[in-house]
N, C-alpha and C positions, 0 to 999 in steps of 0.2 A: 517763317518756318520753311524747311525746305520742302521740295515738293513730296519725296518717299513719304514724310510726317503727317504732311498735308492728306494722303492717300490712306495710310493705314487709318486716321481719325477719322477721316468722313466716310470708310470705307463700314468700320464699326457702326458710327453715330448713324448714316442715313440706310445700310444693309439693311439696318432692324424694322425701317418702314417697312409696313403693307406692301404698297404699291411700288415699292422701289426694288428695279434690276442696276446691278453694278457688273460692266465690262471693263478689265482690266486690259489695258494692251503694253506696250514696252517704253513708250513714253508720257501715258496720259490714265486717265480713271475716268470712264464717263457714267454716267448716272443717268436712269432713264424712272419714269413712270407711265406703264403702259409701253407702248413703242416709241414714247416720245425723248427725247432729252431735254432734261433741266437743268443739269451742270455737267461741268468737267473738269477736271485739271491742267495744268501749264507744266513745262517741266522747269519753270522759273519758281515755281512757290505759289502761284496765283490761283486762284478759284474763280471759274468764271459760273454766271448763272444768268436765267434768262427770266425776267420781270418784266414787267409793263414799264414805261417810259418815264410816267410821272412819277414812279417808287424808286429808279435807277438814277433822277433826279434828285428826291431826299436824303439820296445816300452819299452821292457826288458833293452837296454841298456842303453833309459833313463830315469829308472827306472821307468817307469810307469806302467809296467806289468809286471807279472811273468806268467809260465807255468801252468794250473793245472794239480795239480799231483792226479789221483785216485789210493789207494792204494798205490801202488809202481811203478806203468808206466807213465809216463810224456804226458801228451799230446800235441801231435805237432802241431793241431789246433785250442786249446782252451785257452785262456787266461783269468788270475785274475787280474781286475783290483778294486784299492781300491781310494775312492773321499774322500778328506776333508770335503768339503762342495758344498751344492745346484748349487753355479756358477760353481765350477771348473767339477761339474757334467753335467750340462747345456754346457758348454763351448767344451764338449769332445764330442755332438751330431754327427760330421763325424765321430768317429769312430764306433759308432752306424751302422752308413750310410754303411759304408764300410763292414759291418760286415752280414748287409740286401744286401747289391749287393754280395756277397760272397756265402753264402749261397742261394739267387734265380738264380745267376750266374749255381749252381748245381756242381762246382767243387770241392765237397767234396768226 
């Protein structure tokens, strides 16, 4: 998906949360719960989200995620994930969910 698609869906699908504020800027869509951030967008297509270590692991092996890497450091609680399309985007909202209890959990 490109990233504009990527933005208007998740802008719809997670706006409608309670707890979720969406800031728009001119390259990116970040997603906040509380003052915190749980995702964002890439201007590549990608969705990053920030989980616990061990759940960034069961995604990675079935290949649904990768690590992001800044620079040259890996991050151990942020993951890249990339959608085909609108359903398979739609269809992936608990890990959204997971990612809102994560981050308002405060165990970062």
């Amino acid at each position: 998906m490109k990233s504009t698609e990527v933005e208007v869906v998740l802008t719809e699908m997670l706006g409608s949360l309670a707890t979720v504020v969406v800031q728009k800027k001119k390259n990116k869509t970040t997603f906040f719960t509380g003052e915190k951030v749980f995702s964002f967008t890439r201007k590549d297509g990608g969705v990053i989200l920030k989980l616990p270590n061990a759940l960034i692991e069961e995604y990675r092996k079935k290949r649904k995620a990768s690590y992001l890497v800044m620079g040259k450091k890996q991050m151990k609680e942020w993951a890249v994930f990339r959608f085909e399309n609108e359903k398979a985007l739609r269809k992936d909202l608990p890990i959204f969910k997971k990612a809102i209890g994560f981050v308002s959990a405060g165990k970062t």
